[in-house]
VOPAGU-2260 file (C-alpha; in pm, 1 decimal, decimal comma):
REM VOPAGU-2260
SITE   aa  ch    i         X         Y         Z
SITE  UNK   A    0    3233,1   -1992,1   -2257,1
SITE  UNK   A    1    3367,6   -2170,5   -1977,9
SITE  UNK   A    2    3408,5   -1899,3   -1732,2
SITE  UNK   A    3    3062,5   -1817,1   -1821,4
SITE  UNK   A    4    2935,4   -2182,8   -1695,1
SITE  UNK   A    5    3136,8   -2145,1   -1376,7
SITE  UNK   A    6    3024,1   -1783,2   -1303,8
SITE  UNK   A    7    2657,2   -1892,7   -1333,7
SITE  UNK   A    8    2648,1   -2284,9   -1177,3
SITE  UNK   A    9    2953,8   -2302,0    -959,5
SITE  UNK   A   10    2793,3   -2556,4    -777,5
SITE  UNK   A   11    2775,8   -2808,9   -1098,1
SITE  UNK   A   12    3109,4   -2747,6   -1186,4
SITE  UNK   A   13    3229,4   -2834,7    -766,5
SITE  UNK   A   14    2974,7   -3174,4    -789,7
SITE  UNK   A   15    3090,0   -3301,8   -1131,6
SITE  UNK   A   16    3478,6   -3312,3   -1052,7
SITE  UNK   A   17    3343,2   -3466,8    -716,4
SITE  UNK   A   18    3549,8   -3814,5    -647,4
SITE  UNK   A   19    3468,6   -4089,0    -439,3
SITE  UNK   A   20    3703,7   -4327,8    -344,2
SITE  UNK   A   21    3698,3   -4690,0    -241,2
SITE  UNK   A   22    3574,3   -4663,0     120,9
SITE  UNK   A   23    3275,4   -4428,2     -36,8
SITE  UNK   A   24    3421,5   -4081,5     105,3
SITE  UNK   A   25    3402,7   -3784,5    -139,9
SITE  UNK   A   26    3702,3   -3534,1    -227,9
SITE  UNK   A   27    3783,1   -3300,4    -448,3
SITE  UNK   A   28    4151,6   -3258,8    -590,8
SITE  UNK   A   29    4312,7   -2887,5    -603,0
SITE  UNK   A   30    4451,9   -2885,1    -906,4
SITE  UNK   A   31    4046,3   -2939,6   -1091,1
SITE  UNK   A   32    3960,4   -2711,5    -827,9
SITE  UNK   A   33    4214,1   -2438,2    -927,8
SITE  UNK   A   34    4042,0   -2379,6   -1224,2
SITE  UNK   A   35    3670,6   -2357,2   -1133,8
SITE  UNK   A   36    3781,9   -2080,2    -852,3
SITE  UNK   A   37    3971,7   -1857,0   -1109,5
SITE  UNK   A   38    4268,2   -1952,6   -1040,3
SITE  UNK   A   39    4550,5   -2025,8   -1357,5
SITE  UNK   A   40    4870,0   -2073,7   -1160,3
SITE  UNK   A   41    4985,6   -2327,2    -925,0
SITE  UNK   A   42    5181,4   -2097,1    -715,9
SITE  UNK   A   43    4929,5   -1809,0    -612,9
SITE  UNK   A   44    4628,4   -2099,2    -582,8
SITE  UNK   A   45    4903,9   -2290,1    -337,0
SITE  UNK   A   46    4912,5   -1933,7    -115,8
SITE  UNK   A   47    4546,0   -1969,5    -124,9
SITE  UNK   A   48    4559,6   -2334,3       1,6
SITE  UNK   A   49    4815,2   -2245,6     274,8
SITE  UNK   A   50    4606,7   -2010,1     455,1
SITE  UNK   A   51    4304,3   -2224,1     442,5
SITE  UNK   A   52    4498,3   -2471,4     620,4
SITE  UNK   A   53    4538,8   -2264,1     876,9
SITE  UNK   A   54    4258,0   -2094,6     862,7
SITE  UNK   A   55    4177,8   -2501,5     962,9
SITE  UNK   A   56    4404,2   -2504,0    1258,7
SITE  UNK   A   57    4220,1   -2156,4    1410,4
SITE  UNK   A   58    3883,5   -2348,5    1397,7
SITE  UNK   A   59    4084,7   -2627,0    1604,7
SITE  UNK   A   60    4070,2   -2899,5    1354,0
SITE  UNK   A   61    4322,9   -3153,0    1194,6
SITE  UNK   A   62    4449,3   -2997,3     840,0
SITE  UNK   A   63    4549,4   -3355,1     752,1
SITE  UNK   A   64    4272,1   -3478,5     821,7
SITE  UNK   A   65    4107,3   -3242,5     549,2
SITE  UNK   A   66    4376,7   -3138,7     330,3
SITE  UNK   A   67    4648,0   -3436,4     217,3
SITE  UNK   A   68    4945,1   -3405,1     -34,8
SITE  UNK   A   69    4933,9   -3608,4    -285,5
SITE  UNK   A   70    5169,1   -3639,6    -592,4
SITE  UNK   A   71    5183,6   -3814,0    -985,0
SITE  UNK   A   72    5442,6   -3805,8   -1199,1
SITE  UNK   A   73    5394,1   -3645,4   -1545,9
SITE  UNK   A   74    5577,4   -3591,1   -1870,8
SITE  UNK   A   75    5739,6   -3278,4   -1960,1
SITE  UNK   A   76    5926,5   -3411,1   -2281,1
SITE  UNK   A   77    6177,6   -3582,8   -2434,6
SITE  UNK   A   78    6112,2   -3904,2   -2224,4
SITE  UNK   A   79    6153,9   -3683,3   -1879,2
SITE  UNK   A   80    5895,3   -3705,4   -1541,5
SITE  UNK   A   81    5862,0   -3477,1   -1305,2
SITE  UNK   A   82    5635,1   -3516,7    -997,1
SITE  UNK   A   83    5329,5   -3254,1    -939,7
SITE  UNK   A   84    5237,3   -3155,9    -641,3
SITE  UNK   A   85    4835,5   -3186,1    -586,9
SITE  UNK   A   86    4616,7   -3217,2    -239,8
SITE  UNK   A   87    4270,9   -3425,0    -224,5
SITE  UNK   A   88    3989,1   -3210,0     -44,4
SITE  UNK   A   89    3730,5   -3283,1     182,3
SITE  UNK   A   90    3453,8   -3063,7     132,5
SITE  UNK   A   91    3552,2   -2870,6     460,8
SITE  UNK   A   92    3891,4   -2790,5     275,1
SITE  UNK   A   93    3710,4   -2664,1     -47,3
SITE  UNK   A   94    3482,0   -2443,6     194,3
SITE  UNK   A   95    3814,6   -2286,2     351,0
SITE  UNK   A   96    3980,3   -2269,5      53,1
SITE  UNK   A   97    3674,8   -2024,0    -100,1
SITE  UNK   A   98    3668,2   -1843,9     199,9
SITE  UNK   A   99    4017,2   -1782,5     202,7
SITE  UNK   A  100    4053,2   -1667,7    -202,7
SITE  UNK   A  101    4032,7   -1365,5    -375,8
SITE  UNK   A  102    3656,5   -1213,7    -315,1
SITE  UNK   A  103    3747,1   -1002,1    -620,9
SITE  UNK   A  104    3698,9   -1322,3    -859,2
SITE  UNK   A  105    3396,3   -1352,1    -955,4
SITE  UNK   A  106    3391,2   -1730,6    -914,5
SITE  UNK   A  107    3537,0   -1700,7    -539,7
SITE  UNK   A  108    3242,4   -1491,2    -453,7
SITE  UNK   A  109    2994,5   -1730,2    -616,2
SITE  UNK   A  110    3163,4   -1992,4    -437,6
SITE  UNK   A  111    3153,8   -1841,9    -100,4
SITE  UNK   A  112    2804,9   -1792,1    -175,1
SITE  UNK   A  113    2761,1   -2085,8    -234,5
SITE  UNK   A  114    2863,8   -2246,6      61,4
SITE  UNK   A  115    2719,0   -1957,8     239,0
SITE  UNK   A  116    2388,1   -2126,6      94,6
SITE  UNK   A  117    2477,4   -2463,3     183,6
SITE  UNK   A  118    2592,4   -2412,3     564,6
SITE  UNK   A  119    2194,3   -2218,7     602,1
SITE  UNK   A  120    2069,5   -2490,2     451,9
SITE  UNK   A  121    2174,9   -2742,5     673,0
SITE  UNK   A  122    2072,9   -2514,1    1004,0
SITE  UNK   A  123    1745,1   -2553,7     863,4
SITE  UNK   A  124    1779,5   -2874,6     805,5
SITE  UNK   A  125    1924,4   -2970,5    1153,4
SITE  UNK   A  126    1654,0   -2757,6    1308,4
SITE  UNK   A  127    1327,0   -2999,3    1179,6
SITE  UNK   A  128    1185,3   -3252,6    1352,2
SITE  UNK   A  129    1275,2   -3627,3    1234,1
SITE  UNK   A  130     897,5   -3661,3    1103,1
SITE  UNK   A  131     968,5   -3300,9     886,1
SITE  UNK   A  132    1315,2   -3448,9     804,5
SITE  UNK   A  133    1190,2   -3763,9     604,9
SITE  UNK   A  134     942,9   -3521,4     425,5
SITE  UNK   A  135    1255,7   -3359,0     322,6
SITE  UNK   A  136    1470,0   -3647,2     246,3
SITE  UNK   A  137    1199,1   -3858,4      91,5
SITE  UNK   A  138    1103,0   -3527,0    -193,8
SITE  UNK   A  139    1488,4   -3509,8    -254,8
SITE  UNK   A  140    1523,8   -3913,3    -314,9
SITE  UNK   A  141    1200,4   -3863,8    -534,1
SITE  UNK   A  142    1401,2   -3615,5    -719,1
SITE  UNK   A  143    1700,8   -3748,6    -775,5
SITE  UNK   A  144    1570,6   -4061,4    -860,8
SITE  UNK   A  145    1454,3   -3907,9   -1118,8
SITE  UNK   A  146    1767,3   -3773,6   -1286,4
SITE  UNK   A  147    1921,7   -4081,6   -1255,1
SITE  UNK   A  148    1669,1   -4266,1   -1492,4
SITE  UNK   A  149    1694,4   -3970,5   -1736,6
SITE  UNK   A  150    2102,2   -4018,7   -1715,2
SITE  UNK   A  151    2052,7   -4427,2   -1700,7
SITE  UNK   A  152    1812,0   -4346,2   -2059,6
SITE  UNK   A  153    2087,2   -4121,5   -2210,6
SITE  UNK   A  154    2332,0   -4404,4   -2108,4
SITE  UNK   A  155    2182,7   -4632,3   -2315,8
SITE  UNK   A  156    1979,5   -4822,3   -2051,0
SITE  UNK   A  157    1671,4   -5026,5   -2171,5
SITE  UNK   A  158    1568,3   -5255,8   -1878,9
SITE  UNK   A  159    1463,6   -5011,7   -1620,0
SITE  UNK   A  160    1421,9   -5290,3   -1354,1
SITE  UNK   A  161    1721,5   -5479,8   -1348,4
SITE  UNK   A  162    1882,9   -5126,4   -1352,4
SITE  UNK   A  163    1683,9   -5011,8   -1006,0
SITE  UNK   A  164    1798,9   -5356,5    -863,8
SITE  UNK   A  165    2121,2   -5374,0    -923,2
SITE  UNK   A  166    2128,8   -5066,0    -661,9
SITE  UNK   A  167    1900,2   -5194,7    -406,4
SITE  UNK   A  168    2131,9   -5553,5    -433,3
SITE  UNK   A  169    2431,6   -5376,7    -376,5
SITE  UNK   A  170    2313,6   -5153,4     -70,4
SITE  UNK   A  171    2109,9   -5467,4      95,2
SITE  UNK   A  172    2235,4   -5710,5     -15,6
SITE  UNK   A  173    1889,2   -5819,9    -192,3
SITE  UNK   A  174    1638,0   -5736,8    -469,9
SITE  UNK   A  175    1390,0   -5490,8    -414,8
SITE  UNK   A  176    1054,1   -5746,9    -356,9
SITE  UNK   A  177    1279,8   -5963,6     -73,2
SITE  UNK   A  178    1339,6   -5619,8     101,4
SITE  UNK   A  179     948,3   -5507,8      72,4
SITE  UNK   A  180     922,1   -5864,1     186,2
SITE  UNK   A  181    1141,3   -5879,8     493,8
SITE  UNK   A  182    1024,4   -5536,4     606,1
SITE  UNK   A  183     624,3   -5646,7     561,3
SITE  UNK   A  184     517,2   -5376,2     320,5
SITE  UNK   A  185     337,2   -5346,5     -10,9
SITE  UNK   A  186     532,7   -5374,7    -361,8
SITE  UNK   A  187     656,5   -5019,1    -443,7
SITE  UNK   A  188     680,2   -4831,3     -98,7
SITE  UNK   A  189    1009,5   -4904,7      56,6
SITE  UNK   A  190    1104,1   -4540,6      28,2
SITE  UNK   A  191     768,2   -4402,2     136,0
SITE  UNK   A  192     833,2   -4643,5     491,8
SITE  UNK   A  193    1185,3   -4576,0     473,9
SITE  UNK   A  194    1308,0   -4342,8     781,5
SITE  UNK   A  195    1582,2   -4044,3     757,4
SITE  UNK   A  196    1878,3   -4234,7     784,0
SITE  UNK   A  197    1734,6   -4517,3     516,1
SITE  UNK   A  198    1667,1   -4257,1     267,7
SITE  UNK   A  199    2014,2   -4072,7     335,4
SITE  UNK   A  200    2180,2   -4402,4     254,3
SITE  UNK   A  201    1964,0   -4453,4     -66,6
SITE  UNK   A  202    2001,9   -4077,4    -204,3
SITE  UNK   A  203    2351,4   -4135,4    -164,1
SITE  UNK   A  204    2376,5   -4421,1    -368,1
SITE  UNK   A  205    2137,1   -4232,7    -609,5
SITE  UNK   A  206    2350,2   -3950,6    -664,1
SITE  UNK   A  207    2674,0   -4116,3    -660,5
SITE  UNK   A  208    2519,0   -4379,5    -915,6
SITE  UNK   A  209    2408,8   -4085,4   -1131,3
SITE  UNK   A  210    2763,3   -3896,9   -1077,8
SITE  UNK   A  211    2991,9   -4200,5   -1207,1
SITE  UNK   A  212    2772,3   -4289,9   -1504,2
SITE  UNK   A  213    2836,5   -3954,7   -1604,5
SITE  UNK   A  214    3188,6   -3874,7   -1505,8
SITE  UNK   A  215    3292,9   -4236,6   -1696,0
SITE  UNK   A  216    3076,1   -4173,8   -1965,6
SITE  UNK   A  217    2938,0   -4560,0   -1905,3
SITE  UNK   A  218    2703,7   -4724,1   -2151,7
SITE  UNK   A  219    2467,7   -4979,0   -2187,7
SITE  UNK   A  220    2275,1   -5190,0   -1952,0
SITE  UNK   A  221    2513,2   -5405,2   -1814,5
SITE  UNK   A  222    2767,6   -5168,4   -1717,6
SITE  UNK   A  223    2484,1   -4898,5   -1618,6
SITE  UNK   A  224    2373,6   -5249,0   -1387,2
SITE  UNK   A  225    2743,5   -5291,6   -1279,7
SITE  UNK   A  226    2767,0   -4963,7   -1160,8
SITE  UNK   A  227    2447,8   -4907,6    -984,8
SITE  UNK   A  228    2542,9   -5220,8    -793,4
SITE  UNK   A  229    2898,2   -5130,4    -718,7
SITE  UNK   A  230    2801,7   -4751,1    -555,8
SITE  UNK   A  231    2556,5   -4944,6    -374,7
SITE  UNK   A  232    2759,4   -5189,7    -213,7
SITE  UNK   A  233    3051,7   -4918,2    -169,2
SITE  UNK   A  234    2766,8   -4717,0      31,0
SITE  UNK   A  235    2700,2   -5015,0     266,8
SITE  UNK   A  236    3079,8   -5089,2     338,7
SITE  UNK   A  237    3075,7   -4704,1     458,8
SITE  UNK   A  238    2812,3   -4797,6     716,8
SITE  UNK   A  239    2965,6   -5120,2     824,5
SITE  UNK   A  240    3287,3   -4959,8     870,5
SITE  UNK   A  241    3088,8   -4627,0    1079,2
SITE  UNK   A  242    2891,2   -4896,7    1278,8
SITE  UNK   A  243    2559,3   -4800,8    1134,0
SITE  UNK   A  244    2251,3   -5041,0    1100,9
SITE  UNK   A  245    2285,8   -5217,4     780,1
SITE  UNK   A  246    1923,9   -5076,1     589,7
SITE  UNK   A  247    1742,9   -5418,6     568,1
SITE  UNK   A  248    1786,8   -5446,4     967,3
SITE  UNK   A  249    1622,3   -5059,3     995,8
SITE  UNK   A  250    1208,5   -5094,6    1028,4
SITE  UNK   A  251     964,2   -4941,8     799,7
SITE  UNK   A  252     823,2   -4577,9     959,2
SITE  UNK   A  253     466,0   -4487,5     865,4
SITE  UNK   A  254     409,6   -4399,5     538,3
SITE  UNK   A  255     487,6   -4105,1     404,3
SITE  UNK   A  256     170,3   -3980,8     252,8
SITE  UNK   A  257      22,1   -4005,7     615,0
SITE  UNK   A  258     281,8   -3740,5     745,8
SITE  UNK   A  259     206,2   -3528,0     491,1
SITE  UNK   A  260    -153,2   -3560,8     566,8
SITE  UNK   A  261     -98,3   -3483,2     920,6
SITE  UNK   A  262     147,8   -3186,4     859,1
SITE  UNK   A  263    -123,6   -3026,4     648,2
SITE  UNK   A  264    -376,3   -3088,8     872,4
SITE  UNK   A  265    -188,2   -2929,4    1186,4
SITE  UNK   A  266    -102,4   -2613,0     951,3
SITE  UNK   A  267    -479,8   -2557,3     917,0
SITE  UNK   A  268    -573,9   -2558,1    1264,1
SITE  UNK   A  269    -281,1   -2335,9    1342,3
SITE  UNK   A  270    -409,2   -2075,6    1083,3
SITE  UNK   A  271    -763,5   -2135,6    1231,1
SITE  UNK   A  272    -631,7   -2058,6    1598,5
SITE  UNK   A  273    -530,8   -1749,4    1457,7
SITE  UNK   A  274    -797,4   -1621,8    1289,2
């Protein structure tokens, strides 16, 4: 059954053993990954590993920077340790890694597809205009907004709106109506006003939100709270320490309904100039 899952939704599997760690950078971990690629032996998935590094080094990059050894003990009985070798990923690694594994596995091939998939997506992505790109952004925040409540409800969660600002406290520092507040728009529309890089910073502290609740299995409001307000402050100490603009300091873009509008109407007088 569970080769089944991973054949079909490789990419679920890859998110949900996603990590972040305390600076708010994501990596994977090859021995979960081993698994989820087909793999069932240390030694042939470490061959695999070992070309992707240099498979790293061809494309002129660091393979420390993307692939580092880590270690933990474990027990192998009668009161004895021995350490296991491991590496933590950055997603570049995990790319190499599936392009460098057997393409006769089924679940290599889905993977490469997968990334295949992902790389075209973000062409596309780099290729739109910033007005097309907060279309984009501000759709996918819409969305994943909305699988966070339905995890936060599974969860246990009951107060809905101490829940969405515990987030918004952690990633600016302030509840929701003092941001709408400082930034001079109407109650509810901080997203819809909120430019590319605002809404990158608040989907990732959506989905990361959404990722630990379930990966921890947390319950009830105040932890639900707790966490929401922990990812959110983890995702501002990642743009502090990058040098970004902290979000309450970014201004408010034109509303998002009006680019919409305006995309629309473009698109018709484009098919009219044709016709």
């Amino acid at each position: 059954m569970k080769a089944e899952i991973i054949i079909n939704s490789p990419h679920k599997d890859f998110e949900s053993i996603k990590k972040i760690d305390e600076n708010g950078v994501e990596y994977w971990t090859a021995r979960e990954l081993m698994p989820i690629l087909g793999y069932s032996t240390w030694r042939r998935f470490e061959d695999v590993i070992n070309r992707a590094q240099q498979s790293c080094m061809n494309s002129r990059q660091f393979p420390q920077d993307h692939f580092v050894g880590i270690g933990k003990m474990v027990g192998i009985g009668s009161s004895t340790v021995r350490e296991v070798r491991d590496f933590r990923l950055s997603r570049y690694a995990c790319y190499l890694i599936a392009q460098n594994g057997d393409s006769d596995k089924k679940e290599i091939a889905m993977a490469q597809t997968y990334f295949a998939v992902q790389t075209r997506k973000q062409e596309i992505y780099d290729g739109l205009s910033e007005d097309e790109k907060r279309i984009f952004k501000r759709s996918e925040a819409s969305d994943k907004n909305k699988q966070l409540f339905s995890t936060a409800k599974l969860a246990g969660v009951s107060n809905f709106g101490k829940f969405n600002d515990a987030g918004y406290k952690g990633l600016y520092t302030m509840p929701l109506a003092d941001i709408e507040k400082k930034k001079g728009i109407k109650r509810g529309q901080l997203l819809d006003h909120a430019g590319s890089e605002e809404l990158g910073a608040n989907i990732f502290r959506i989905t990361q939100t959404e990722a630990k609740i379930k990966r921890e299995n947390i319950k009830g409001d105040i932890e639900a709270q707790r966490t929401h307000f922990d990812i959110g402050k983890k995702v501002r100490q990642t743009i502090k320490e990058i040098g970004g603009e902290m979000p309450e300091n970014l201004k408010p873009e034109r509303h998002i309904k009006e680019l919409k509008k305006e995309k629309k109407l473009l698109g018709k007088r484009g098919r009219k100039s044709l016709e």
